[in-house]
C-alpha positions, 0 to 999 in steps of 0.5 A: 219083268220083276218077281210082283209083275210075274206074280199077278200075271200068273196068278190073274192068269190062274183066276180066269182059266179056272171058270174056263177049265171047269167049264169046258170038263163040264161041257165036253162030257156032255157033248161027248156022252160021257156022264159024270157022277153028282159027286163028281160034278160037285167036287170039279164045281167047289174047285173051280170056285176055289182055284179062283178065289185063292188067287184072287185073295193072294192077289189082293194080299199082294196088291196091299204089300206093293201097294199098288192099287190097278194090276192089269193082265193083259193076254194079248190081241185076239183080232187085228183090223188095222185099216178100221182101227180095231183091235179085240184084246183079252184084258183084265183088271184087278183093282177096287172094284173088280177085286171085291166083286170077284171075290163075292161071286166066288163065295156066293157060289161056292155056297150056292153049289154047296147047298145046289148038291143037296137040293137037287140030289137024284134029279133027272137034269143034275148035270145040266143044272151044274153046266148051266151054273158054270156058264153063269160061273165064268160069265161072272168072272170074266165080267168082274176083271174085264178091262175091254168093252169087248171082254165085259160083253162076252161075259155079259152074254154068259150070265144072260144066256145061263139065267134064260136057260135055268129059268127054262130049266123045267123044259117038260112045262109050259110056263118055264119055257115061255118065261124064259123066252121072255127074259130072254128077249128082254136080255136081247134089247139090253144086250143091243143097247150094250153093243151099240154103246161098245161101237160108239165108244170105239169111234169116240176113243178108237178103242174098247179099253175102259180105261182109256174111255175113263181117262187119266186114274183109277177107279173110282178117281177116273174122269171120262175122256169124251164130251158131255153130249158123248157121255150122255148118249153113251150112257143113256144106252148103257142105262137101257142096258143096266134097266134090262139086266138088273130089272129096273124100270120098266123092265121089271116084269120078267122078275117074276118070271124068273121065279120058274127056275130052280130055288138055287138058280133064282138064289144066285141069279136074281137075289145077289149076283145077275141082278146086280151085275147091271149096277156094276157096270154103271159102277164101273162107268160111273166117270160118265155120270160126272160128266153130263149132270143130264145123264146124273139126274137120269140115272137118280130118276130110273133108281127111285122109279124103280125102288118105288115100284118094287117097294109097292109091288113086294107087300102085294105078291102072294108068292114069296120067292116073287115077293122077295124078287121084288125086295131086291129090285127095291134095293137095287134101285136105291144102289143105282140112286147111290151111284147117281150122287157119286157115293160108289164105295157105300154102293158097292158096300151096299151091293155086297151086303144085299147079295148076301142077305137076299141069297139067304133069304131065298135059300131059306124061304122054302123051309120057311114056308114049311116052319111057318105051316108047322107053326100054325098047325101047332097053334091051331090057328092062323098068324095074324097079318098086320096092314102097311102102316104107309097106306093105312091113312090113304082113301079108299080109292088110292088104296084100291088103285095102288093094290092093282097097280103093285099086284099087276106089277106095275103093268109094265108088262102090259105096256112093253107088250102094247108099245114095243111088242105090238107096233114091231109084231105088226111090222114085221107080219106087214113084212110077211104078208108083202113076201107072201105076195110076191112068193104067191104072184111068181108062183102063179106066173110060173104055173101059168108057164107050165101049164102052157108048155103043158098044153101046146108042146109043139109050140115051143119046140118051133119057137125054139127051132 
C-alpha cells in the first residue's frame, strides 16, 4: 500500500468516526446521568462537523492531485453467512456523487447547529435536541459514502428515526406526538420497500456492493448488471422508497405534519437534506433508470405528479413553515423529473442549490413573520395580497375545486387512510377478534373444568385411583 492509498483510508476512515464519536459522547452522557452544559454540547457538535468536512475537503484535494476519481475505503466484513452467500461489509465510497453531498451536509449542519445554540438557548430538552441532531448527523454521513446496500439502509433508518423523533420533539402536546407517529409510519412502508429492493438485489448479484449492482464505471457512467424486467422491480421498489422519505406522491401528507418540530429540525430535515436524501439514492441507482425505459418514464411521471402538487398546494397554506414545506416538495419533484431524463450533474447542482436556499428561508421565516408585522403596524394597514396570474382565467367552479383540492393537500391523507389504513386496520382487528374467540372458548373450557373438580372432589380422586 503507497503514501495516496494510506492517505484516503485514513482520512475516509477519520470522516466517518467522527459523526460516530460524537454521537456516542452525546449518548453515553445521557444514559449515564451525566449532563453536559449547552456550551459544551455546542462546541463537541461544531467539532464533530468539522473533523468531518476537513478530511472530506483533503480528500477531494487529493483526489484531484491523483486524479483519481472512485476512492473506496473498505472496514472490513461485519457478517459471514457462506452457505446463503451473505456477506455484510463496511464500505464506503468517495467519488462525484458522495463527495459533494457530504460536504453539503457538513455545512448545512454546521450552520444549522450554530444557529440551533441560539434559538434553543435555556430550553428544558437542549441536550435531546443536539443528541437527536447527531443521530441525524452520521445518518447523513454514513448514507453519502455508503458503497453497500446495507451501509446506505443503516444510515437510512438514522435519519428517519431522528426526523420522527424532532417531529415529536415537544412530547407535552398532543398534536406532535401524533404526527410523528404518522411520519413514522410512513418511514416504515418506505423503509420496507427499501429492505425488500436490498434482498432482491442480493439474489440478482449475490451481493449488496452498489458497485457490482451498477456494473463496470463509476458513477455517473456506470450500466446496471441485471436485466430490464430486474431493474424495473428493483427500481419500482426503491421509487416507493424515494416517494416516502422526500414526500412525493401520494405520500406528501406527513410534510405538513413535520412542521410540529422545532424551526431548526424542519430547516435541515424537510428544507435541505432528509427531503433530498430519497432523490440521492435514485441518484445514486440512476444506472437502473437506463435500463428499463418503463421504470424511466415511471419516475418522470411521479417528479411531475408531485411537483404539480405541491406547486398548487404551497400558494393555499395559511402557515408559512407548511407553505414552504410544500415549495421544497415542488422542487424535488422537478429534481426527480432531471434525473428521469439522465441530466444527473444539473440534479445534484440542483440539489445543492434548493438545500441551501430552503434552509435560509426557514431560518428566517420566523423573523420574517415578525418584520412583516412591524411593517404593517408602521404603515397602518395592511399589504396588499396579489391573486395567482395562473388561475386568474380559470371558472369558477375550477377555482373552487382546486383551492379545496391544494388546501386539503391533495387529500392524500384521505385516501392512504381510506385504501391502505383501513383494509390493514380491519384485517388486523379480524385477526383480534378470532383470537378473542378462541382465548375466550379455552377459558370457558378450562373453567367448566374447575368447576367440576370444585364440586365433585371425590370423583377425581377415584378416577385417579
Amino acid at each position: 500500500m503507497n503514501f495516496t492509498e494510506t492517505a484516503f483510508e485514513i482520512l475516509g476512515t477519520v470522516v466517518v468516526a467522527s459523526p460516530v464519536g460524537l454521537l456516542a459522547i452525546l449518548g453515553l452522557s445521557t444514559l449515564f446521568s451525566r449532563p453536559l452544559s449547552e456550551t459544551s454540547i455546542s462546541r463537541l457538535t461544531q467539532m464533530g462537523v468539522l473533523f468531518t468536512m476537513v478530511p472530506g475537503i483533503m480528500i477531494l484535494a487529493l483526489m484531484l492531485m491523483v486524479g483519481t476519481r472512485y476512492v473506496p475505503v473498505e472496514l472490513g466484513d461485519w457478517v459471514t453467512i457462506p452457505e446463503q452467500e451473505f456477506h455484510f461489509s463496511l464500505k464506503f465510497v468517495f467519488d462525484r456523487l458522495s463527495i459533494p453531498f457530504l460536504l453539503l451536509s457538513c455545512v448545512l449542519c454546521g450552520v444549522v447547529g450554530a444557529f440551533t445554540r441560539r434559538y434553543l438557548h435555556r430550553e428544558e430538552g437542549f441536550g435531546r435536541f443536539f443528541l437527536y441532531y447527531a443521530v441525524f448527523f452520521c445518518g447523513m454521513v454514513i448514507s453519502s459514502l455508503a458503497g453497500t446496500i446495507e451501509t446506505l439502509f443503516v444510515g437510512w433508518e438514522m435519519v428517519g428515526l431522528s426526523s420522527a423523533l424532532l417531529v415529536a420533539y415537544f412530547h407535552q402536546r398532543r398534536n406532535p406526538v401524533r404526527n410523528g407517529q404518522r411520519v413514522w409510519s410512513v418511514y416504515r412502508l418506505a423503509d420496507a420497500a427499501f429492505l425488500i429492493a436490498a434482498i432482491a438485489m442480493h439474489s440478482m448479484t449475490g451481493e449488496g456492493d452498489l458497485g457490482g449492482l451498477m456494473g463496470s464505471g463509476v458513477w455517473p457512467e456506470g450500466v446496471a448488471a441485471i436485466t430490464s424486467q430486474q431493474a424495473f422491480g428493483v427500481g419500482t421498489l426503491l421509487l416507493i422508497a424515494v416517494a416516502g422519505k422526500s414526500a412525493l406522491f401520494p405520500f406528501s401528507g406527513w410534510l405538513p405534519r413535520a412542521m410540529e418540530g422545532p424551526t431548526p429540525s424542519s430547516a435541515i430535515f424537510y428544507g435541505a437534506l432528509s427531503v433530498h436524501l430519497g432523490v440521492y439514492l435514485l441518484l445514486r441507482v440512476s444506472p437502473l433508470l437506463e435500463a428499463s425505459l418503463m421504470l424511466q418514464a415511471l419516475v418522470i411521471t411521479l417528479g411531475l405528479i408531485s411537483a404539480g402538487c405541491g406547486a398548487l398546494m404551497s400558494r393555499v397554506q395559511n402557515d408559512v413553515k407548511v407553505s414552504l414545506a410544500y415549495a421544497s416538495l415542488t422542487q424535488v419533484g422537478i429534481i426527480v423529473v432531471e434525473i428521469g431524463l439522465g441530466l444527473r450533474y444539473l440534479a445534484l447542482i440542483h440539489i445543492i442549490g434548493h438545500a441551501c436556499l430552503r434552509t435560509m428561508q426557514l431560518l428566517r421565516a420566523p423573523t420574517l413573520l415578525r418584520d412583516y408585522n412591524e411593517l404593517e403596524n408602521a404603515l397602518g394597514r395592511r399589504l396588499p395580497e396579489g391573486a395567482s396570474p395562473w388561475t386568474r382565467h380559470l371558472p369558477e367552479g375550477l377555482q373552487g375545486w382546486l383551492y379545496r383540492f391544494g388546501f386539503d393537500r391533495g387529500f392524500m391523507d384521505i385516501a392512504l387512510d381510506k385504501w391502505a389504513v383501513g383494509p390493514f386496520m380491519n384485517l388486523f382487528r379480524w385477526f383480534d377478534r378470532i383470537e378473542r374467540r378462541a382465548t375466550n372458548r379455552l377459558s370457558s373450557e378450562n373453567h367448566r373444568q374447575s368447576d367440576r373438580i370444585e364440586l365433585h372432589p371425590e370423583s377425581t380422586g377415584r378416577a385417579a385411583t
